[in-house]
C-alpha positions as CSV (number, residue, x, y, z in Angstrom):
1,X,118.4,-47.7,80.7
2,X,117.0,-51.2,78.9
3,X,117.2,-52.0,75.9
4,X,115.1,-54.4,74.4
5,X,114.9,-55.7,70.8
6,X,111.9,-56.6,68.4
7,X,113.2,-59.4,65.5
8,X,111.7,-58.6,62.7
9,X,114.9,-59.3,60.3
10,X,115.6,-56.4,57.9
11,X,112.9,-54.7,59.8
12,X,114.2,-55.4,63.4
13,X,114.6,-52.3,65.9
14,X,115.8,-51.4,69.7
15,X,113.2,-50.0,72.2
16,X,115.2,-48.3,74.8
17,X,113.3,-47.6,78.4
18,X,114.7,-45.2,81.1
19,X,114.1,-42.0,82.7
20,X,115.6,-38.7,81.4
21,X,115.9,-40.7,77.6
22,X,114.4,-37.4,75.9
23,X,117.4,-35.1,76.8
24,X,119.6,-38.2,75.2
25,X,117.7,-38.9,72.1
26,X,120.0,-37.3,69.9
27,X,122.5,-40.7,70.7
28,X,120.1,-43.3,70.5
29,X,119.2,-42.2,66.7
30,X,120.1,-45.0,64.3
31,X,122.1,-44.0,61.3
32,X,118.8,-43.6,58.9
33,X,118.1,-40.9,60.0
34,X,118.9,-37.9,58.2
35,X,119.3,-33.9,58.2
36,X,115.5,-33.5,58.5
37,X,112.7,-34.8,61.1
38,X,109.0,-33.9,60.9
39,X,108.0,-34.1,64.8
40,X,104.0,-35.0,64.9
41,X,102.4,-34.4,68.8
42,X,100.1,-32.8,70.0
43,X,98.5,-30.0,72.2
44,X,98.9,-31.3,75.8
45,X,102.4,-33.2,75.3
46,X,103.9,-30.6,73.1
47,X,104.3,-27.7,76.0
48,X,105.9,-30.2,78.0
49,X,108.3,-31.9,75.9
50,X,108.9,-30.8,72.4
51,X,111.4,-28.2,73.1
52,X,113.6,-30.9,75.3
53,X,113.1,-33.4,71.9
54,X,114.1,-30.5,69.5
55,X,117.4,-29.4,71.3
56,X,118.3,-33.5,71.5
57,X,118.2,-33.3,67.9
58,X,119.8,-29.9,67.2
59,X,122.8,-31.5,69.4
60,X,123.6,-33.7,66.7
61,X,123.3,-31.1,63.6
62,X,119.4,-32.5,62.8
63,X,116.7,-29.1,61.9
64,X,113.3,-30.1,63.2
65,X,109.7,-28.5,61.9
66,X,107.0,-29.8,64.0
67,X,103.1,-30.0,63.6
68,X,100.9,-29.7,66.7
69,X,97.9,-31.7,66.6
70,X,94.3,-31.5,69.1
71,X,94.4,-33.6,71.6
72,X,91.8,-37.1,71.8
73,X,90.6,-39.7,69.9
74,X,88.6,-38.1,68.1
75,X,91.5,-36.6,66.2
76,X,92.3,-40.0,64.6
77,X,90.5,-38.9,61.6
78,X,90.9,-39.0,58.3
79,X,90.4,-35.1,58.3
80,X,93.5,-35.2,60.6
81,X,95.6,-37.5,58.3
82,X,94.7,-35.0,55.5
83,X,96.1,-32.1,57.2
84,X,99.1,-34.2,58.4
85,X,99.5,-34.8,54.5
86,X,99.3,-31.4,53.3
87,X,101.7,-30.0,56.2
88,X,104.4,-32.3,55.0
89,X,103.6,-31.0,51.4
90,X,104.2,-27.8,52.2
91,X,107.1,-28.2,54.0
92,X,108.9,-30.1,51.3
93,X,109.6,-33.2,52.9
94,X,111.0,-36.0,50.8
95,X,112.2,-39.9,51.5
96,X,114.9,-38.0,53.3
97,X,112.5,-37.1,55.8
98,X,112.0,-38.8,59.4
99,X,108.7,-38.8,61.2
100,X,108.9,-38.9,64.7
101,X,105.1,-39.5,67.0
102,X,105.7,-37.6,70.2
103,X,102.1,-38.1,72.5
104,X,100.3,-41.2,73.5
105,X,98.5,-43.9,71.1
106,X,96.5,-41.2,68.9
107,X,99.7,-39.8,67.7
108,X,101.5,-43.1,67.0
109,X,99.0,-44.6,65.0
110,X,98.5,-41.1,63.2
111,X,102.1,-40.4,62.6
112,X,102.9,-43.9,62.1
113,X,99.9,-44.2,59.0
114,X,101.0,-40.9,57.6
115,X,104.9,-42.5,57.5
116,X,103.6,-45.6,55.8
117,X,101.7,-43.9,53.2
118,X,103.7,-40.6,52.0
119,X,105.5,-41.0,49.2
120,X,105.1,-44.9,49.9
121,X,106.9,-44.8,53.4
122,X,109.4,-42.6,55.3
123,X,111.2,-43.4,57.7
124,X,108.9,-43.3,61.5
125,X,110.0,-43.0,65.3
126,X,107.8,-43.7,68.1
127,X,108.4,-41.9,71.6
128,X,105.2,-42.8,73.5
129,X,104.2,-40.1,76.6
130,X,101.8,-42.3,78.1
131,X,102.1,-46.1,79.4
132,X,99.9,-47.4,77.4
133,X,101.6,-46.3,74.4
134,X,104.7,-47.4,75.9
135,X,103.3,-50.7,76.7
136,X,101.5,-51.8,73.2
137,X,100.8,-49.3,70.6
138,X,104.1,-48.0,69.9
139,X,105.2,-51.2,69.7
140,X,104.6,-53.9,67.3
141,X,103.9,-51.2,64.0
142,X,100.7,-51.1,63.4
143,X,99.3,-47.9,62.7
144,X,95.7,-46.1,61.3
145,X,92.8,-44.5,61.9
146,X,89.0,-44.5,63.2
147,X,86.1,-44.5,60.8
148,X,82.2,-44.2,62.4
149,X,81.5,-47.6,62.0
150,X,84.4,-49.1,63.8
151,X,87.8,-48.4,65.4
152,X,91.3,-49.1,63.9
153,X,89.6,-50.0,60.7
154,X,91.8,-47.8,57.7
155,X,95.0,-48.6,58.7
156,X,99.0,-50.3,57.8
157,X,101.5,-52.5,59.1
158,X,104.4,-49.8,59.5
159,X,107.1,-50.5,61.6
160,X,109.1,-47.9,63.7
161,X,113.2,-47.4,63.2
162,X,113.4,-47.0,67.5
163,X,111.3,-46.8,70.4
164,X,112.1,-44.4,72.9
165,X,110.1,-44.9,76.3
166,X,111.4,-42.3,78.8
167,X,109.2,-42.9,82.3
168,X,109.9,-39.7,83.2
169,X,106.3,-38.3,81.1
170,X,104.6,-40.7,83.0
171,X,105.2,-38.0,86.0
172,X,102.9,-36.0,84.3
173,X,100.1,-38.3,83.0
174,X,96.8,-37.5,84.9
175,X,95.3,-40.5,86.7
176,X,93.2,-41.8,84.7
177,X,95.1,-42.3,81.3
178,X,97.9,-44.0,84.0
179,X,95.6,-46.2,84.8
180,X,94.1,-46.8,81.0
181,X,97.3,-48.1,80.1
182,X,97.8,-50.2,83.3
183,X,94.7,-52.4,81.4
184,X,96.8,-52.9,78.5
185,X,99.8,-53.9,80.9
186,X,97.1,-56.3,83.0
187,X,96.6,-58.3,79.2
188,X,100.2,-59.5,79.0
189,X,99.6,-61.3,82.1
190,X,96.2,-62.7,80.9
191,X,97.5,-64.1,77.8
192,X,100.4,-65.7,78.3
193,X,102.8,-64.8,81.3
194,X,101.0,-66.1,84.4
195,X,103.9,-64.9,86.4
196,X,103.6,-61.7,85.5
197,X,99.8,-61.4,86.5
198,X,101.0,-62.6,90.1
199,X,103.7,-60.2,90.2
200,X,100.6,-57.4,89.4
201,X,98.8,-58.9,92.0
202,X,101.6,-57.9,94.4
203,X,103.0,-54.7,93.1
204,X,99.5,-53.0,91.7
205,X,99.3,-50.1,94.4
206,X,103.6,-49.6,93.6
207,X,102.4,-49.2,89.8
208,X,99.0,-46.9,91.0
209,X,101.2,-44.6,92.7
210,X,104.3,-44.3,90.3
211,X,106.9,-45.9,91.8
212,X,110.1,-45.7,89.2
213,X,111.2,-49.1,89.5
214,X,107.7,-50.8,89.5
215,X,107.1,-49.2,86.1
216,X,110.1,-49.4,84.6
217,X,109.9,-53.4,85.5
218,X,106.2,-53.4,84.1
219,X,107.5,-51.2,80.6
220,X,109.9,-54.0,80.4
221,X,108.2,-57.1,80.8
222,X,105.5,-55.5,78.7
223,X,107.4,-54.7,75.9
224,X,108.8,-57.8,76.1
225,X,105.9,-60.2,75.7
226,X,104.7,-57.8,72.9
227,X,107.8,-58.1,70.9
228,X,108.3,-61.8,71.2
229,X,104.3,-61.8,70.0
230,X,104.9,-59.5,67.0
231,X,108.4,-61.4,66.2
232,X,106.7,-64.4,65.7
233,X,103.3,-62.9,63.9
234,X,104.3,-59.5,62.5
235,X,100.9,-59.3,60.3
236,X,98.2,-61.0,62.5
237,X,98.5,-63.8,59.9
238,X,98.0,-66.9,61.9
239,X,95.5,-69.1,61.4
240,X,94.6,-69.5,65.6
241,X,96.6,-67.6,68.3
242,X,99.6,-65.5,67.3
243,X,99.3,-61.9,67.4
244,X,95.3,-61.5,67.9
245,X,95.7,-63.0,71.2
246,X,97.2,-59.1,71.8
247,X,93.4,-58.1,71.1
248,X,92.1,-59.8,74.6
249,X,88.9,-57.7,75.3
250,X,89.7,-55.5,72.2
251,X,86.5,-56.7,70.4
252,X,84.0,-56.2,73.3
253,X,86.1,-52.9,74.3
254,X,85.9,-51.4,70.6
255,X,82.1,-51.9,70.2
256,X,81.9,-50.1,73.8
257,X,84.2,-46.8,72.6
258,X,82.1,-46.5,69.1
259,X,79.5,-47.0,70.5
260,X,79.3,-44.0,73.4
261,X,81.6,-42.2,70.8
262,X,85.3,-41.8,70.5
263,X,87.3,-40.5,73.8
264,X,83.8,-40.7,76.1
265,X,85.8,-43.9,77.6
266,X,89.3,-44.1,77.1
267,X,90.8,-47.1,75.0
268,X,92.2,-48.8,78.1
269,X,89.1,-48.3,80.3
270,X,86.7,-49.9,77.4
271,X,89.5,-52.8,76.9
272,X,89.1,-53.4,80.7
273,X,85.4,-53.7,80.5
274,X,85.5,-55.4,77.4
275,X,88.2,-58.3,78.8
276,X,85.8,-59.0,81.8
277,X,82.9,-59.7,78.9
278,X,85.8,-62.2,77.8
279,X,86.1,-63.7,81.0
280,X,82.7,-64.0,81.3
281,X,82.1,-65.8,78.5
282,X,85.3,-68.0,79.2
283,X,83.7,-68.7,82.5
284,X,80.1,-69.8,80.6
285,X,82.3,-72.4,78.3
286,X,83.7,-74.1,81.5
287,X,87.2,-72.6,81.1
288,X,87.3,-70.4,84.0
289,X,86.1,-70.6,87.4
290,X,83.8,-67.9,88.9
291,X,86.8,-66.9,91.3
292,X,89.2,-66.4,88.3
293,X,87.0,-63.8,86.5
294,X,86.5,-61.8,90.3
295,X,90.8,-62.3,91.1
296,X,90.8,-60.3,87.5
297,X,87.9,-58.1,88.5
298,X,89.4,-57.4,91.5
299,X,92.6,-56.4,89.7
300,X,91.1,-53.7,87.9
301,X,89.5,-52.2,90.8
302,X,93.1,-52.0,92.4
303,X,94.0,-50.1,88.7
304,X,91.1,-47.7,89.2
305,X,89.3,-49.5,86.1
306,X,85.8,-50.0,85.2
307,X,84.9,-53.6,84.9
308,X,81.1,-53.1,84.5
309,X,80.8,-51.8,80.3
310,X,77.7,-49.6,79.3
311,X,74.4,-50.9,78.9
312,X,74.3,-50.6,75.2
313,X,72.3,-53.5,74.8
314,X,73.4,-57.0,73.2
315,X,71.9,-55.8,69.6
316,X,73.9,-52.7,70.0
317,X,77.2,-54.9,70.6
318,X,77.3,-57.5,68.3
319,X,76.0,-55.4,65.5
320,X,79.4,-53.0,66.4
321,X,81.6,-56.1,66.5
322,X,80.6,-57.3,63.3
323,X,82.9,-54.9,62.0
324,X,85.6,-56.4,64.1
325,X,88.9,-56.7,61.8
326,X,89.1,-60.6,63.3
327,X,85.7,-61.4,61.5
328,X,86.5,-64.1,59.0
329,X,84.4,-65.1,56.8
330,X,81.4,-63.5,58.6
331,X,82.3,-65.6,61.5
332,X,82.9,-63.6,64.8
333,X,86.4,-64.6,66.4
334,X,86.8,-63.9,69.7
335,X,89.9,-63.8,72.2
336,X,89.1,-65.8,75.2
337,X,90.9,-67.6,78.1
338,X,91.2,-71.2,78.4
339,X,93.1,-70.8,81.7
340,X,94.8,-67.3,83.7
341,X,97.9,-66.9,81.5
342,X,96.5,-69.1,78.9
343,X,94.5,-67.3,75.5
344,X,93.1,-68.7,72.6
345,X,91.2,-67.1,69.6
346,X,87.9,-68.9,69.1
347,X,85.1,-69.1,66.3
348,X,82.6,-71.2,68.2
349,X,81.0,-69.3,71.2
350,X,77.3,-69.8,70.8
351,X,75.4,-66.6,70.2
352,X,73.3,-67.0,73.4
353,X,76.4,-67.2,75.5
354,X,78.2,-64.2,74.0
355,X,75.0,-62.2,75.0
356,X,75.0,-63.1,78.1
357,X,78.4,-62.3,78.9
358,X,77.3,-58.8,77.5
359,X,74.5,-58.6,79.7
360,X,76.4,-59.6,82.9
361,X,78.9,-57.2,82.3
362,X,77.2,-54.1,81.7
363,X,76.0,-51.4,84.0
């Protein structure tokens, strides 16, 4: 087992990563927690896992209620939220109260909003079941919902008490969401740890096929850059770099799921796209070479990735990232790469140039 930790001062927390974690939980709870946790999941994970979570508890004298939630992205609703609300309502649930988000990314943020918000913030623990959950969302605290017009757009800054990240769910993750959250493990490497991105380049078909170790070692070093990110930026405050560097093809990739509708391409499979439209246009300002965007491209191909988005159009595109949370001042701010390793947040890409790197990326 690792344990990592994420500085955040009276906010600070452990992530723990291992296999078999679940069947432990009930000694890796901080002392917070009380008598009574309010498990959120949802309909795929909870058959396989809930009852393992709900006997770790009941070891250590903790009564569990648990609320089992549809499955996709589509349920990050505000009709969800709602029902999340009135459940805890009805079953009485005070300040007392922990929340624990047992699934993937649409549970954390769901959970992790509904913590923030009732009664002005309970207590809230992440165990993520897929790697891309493991690797970013359930890290870091932020937490929300979708709305039509744009993607992450209602949300909070809540951060969790404890990260558990037990590998052994990613056993039963089907292919393709394994391979969604290998995108958001690629990004750390594209940002800021170069070494990293070489190591990927070595050990991709290890990670494709679900070798313990080479998981466990890209959880880790994941987790890792994220927290040292969200340490330093906790609230995406600064003024250039800092924490939106994390959003590296998130702009592009948003516009892509609204736009062919929520869970039609999964978050990590529209980031992937979406960060080759980046690297495009990185390419177009002189900051890459052609045979840095296709040593990416080629990456994702290894990860069973898409690196071609739809053909929306470039109307359809920049009218969906207008409502990009990193517009300032009406002023689309991008995440781009001056170098492999090497990300910067920029104001100044000329219109012309951002369509084009829209057009050469699409199908």
């Amino acid at each position: 087992m690792k344990k990592l930790h994420v500085g955040l001062g009276a906010r600070s927390y452990p992530i723990f990563i291992g296999n078999g974690l679940l069947g432990g939980v009930d000694g890796l709870l901080p002392e917070k927690v009380g008598r009574h946790i309010a498990i959120i999941s949802n309909q795929v994970v909870a058959p396989l896992y809930l009852s393992r979570l709900t006997e770790a508890t009941a070891k250590s004298g903790r009564d569990c209620i648990a609320l089992i939630l549809p499955d996709g992205e589509a349920t990050k609703s505000f009709e969800t939220l709602n029902r999340i609300y009135e459940w805890l309502l009805s079953e009485r649930c005070d300040r007392a109260t922990t929340i624990v988000a047992l699934g993937g990314g649409v549970i954390g943020d769901l959970a992790g909003f509904a913590a923030a918000t009732y009664q002005r913030g309970l207590p809230f623990i992440q165990i993520p079941t897929t790697l891309l959950a493991q690797v970013d969302s359930s890290v870091g605290g932020k937490t929300g919902i979708n709305h039509p017009l744009g993607k992450n757009m209602i949300g909070a800054f809540w951060q969790p008490i404890l990260v558990v990240a037990d590998t052994d769910t990613l056993m039963t993750l089907p292919d393709r969401e394994l391979s969604a959250g290998i995108a958001e493990v690629i990004k750390y490497g594209l940002i800021r740890d170069l070494p990293f991105l070489e190591w990927l380049e070595k050990n991709m078909e290890q990670l494709v096929q679900r070798d313990p170790d080479a998981l466990a070692y890209a959880i880790e070093r994941s987790c890792r850059n994220k927290a040292g990110v969200v340490a330093a930026d906790e609230l995406e405050q600064a003024k250039e770099g800092g924490r939106a560097l994390l959003n590296l093809g998130h702009t592009f990739g948003h516009a892509i799921e609204v736009g062919v509708g929520y869970g039609t391409w999964l978050h990590g499979e529209a980031v992937a796209a979406g960060t080759m439209m980046a690297l495009e246009l990185s390419r177009r300002l002189g900051w890459l070479e052609a045979g840095d965007v296709e040593r990416v491209a080629d990456l994702y191909r290894r990860a069973r990735l898409p690196i071609k988005g739809p053909a929306l159009g470039a109307d359809r595109y920049l009218e969906l990232m207008a409502h990009d949370k990193k517009v300032l001042a009406g002023r689309l701010r991008l995440v781009l790469l001056r170098a492999l390793g090497q990300a910067v947040t920029w104001s100044d890409a000329p219109e012309r140039e951002i369509r084009a790197a829209i057009e050469a990326c699409c199908v």
